[in-house]
matplotlib code that plots the C-alpha trace (Angstrom):
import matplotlib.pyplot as plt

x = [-13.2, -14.3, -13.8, -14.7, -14.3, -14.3, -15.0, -13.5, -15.2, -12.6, -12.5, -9.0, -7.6, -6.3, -6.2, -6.3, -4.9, -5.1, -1.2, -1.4, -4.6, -2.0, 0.6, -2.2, -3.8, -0.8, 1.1, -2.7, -2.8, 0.5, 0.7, -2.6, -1.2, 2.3, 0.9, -2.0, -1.1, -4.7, -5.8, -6.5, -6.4, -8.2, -11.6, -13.8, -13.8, -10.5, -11.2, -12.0, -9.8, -10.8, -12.5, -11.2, -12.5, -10.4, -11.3, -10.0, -10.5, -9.2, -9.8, -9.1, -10.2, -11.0, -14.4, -12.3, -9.1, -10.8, -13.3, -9.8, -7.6, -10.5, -10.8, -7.3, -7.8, -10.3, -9.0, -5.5, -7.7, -9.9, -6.7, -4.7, -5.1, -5.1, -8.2, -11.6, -13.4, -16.6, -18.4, -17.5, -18.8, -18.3, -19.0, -18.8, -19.0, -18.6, -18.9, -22.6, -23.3]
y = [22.8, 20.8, 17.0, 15.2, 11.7, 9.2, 5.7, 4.0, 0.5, -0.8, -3.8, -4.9, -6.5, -10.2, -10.5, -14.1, -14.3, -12.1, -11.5, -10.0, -8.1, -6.5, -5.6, -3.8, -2.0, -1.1, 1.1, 3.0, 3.7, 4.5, 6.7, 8.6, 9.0, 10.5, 13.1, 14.5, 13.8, 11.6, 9.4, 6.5, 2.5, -0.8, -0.5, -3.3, -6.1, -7.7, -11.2, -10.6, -11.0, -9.1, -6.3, -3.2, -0.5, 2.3, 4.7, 8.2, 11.3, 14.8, 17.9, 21.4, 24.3, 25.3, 23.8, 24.7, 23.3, 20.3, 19.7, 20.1, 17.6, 14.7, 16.2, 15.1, 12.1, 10.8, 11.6, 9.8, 6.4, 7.1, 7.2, 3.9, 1.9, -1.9, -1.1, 0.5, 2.6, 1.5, 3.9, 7.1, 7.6, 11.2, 12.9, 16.5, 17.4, 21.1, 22.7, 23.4, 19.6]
z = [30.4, 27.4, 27.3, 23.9, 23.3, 19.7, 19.2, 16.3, 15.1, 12.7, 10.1, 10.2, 6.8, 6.1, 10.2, 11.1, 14.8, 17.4, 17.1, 14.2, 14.8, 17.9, 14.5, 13.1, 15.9, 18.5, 15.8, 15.2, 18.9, 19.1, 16.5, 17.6, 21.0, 19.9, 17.3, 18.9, 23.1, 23.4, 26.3, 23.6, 23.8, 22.1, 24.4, 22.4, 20.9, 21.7, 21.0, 17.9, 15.0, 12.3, 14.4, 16.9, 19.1, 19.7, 22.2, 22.7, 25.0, 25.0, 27.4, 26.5, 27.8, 24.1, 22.5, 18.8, 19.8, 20.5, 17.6, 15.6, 17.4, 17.2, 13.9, 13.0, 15.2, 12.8, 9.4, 10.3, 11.4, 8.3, 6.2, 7.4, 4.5, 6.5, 8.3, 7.3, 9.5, 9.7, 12.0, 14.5, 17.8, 18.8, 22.3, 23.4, 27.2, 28.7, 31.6, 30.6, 31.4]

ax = plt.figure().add_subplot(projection="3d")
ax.plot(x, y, z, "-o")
ax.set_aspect("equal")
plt.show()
């Protein structure tokens, strides 16, 4: 069994309350959860209006499979166009561990 887990710091656009910082990030965590079937939520950083942690966490039983789905995990947050991903915080557990 492999678990791997990402951390996302993002830099959210012209964000100027925390309502609108929940427009900006729900959809994100939304989306990630429906395409790739990820544990993932806003972990950090939620009083904060310009700024987002998103945490996520996948098990397979295939190190591969894995690497691919956080793989794709990260290129779709790296490609939303209102944030910037500022930096990617990546974690691979097996049974080896």
């Amino acid at each position: 069994m492999y678990v791997g887990t990402l951390s996302f710091d993002l830099l959210l656009g012209d964000v100027r309350s925390l309502k609108e910082k929940r427009s900006v990030v729900r959809p994100i965590v939304a989306e990630l959860h429906r395409k790739f079937a990820v544990s993932v939520a806003e972990v950090g950083d939620q009083d904060l209006h310009r700024r987002a942690t998103i945490g996520l966490a996948v098990v397979s039983g295939d190190a591969g499979h894995l690497t691919d789905v956080m793989d794709r995990c990260e290129r779709m947050v790296a490609a939303r166009p209102e944030v910037e991903l500022l930096s990617v915080h990546r974690q691979l557990h097996g049974d080896d561990d």
